[in-house]
Structures are given as structure tokens and as C-alpha cells.
C-alpha angles and dihedrals in degrees: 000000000000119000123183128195117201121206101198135147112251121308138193123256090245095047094054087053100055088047097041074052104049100039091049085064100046084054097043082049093048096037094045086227111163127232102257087059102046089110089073096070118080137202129186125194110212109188123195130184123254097241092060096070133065132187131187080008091297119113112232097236090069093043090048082213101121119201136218135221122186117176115193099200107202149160133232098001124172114215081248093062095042085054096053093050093052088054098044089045119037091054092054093036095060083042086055101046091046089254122153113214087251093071090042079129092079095057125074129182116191120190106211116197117215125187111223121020132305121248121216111270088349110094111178095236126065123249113267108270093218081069095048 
């Protein structure tokens, strides 16, 4: 089943909620999973602070432009499928994060295939070490 990681400054409790809410949905949606069987789907947050990041060899603190990394880790995806998912979820993801389309640079989704199934809030990969 899907799990998402999500690289994100820190966010507010509510905040989390309504997007823990919202992106289940858009999951469930894509991976025609029924109701019954939404809690199989698992989201982490993962926040960092500003000043462990850099890009274009500024760290982000000094720039105040946040960015954002979400990581759908998934098994036995066709490009189709993978398509479909970038196009569900980076819209409402940058609505999420109060981002305008303008400013879609600061956002990244990575499909991560995985080979055999995914385990609830056990992806097989490690989180990337640059967000830690």
C-alpha cells in the first residue's frame, strides 16, 4: 500500500491533519482503494529546519523560500499510473503548502518504486540525509 513522506519545514498540528486528510484522499482516489481500507495507507511528516538545507549553494534560511519533498513510496506502478499520480498530487500538494503555481520550483514529488509491497510506516529506503 501507498506511503508518502513528506520533507516539509515545520507545520502546525492542524495543518498536518487537513493534509494527512486531503492526500489520503487523493491516494485512496488514484489507488481505487475503498474506504474500508484507507488505513492502509500511511503518511509521515518529516520536518527540517531551514538552516539545514542549501540550494544553489545558499542555505534556505537565508533565502526565507522554504522548499518541499514528498516521496510516494509504491509497488508495481505503470508509467501510466505514475503519470496520473504526478498530476493528482502535485496540484493539490502546492495548494496545500500555500503555494501559487508560480513558485511550483519549490515543490518536488518522487515516485519511488518499490518490488515487492510496502509496509505501513516502513518504506524500504531511508529518508534522504540533506532533509535530516
Amino acid at each position: 500500500m501507498p506511503h508518502l513522506r513528506i520533507y516539509t519545514p515545520d507545520i502546525s498540528f492542524e495543518q498536518k491533519k487537513i493534509m494527512a486528510a486531503e492526500l489520503t484522499d487523493a491516494l485512496a482516489a488514484a489507488f481505487r482503494i475503498a474506504l474500508v481500507y484507507r488505513e492502509s495507507i500511511s503518511i509521515q511528516f518529516i520536518p527540517y529546519r531551514l538552516e539545514n538545507v542549501a540550494l544553489g549553494g545558499r542555505l534556505i534560511s537565508e533565502t526565507e523560500e522554504p522548499v518541499y519533498r514528498l516521496e510516494l513510496f509504491a509497488s508495481k506502478l505503470t508509467p501510466a499510473a505514475q503519470q496520473s499520480l504526478r498530476e493528482s498530487l502535485f496540484p493539490l500538494s502546492l495548494e496545500l503548502m500555500g503555494l501559487p503555481p508560480s513558485e511550483s520550483h519549490r515543490l518536488s514529488l518522487a515516485i519511488i518504486e518499490q518490488q515487492e509491497p510496502v509496509s505501513r510506516f516502513a518504506p524500504q529506503k531511508e529518508p534522504h540525509q540533506a532533509y535530516r
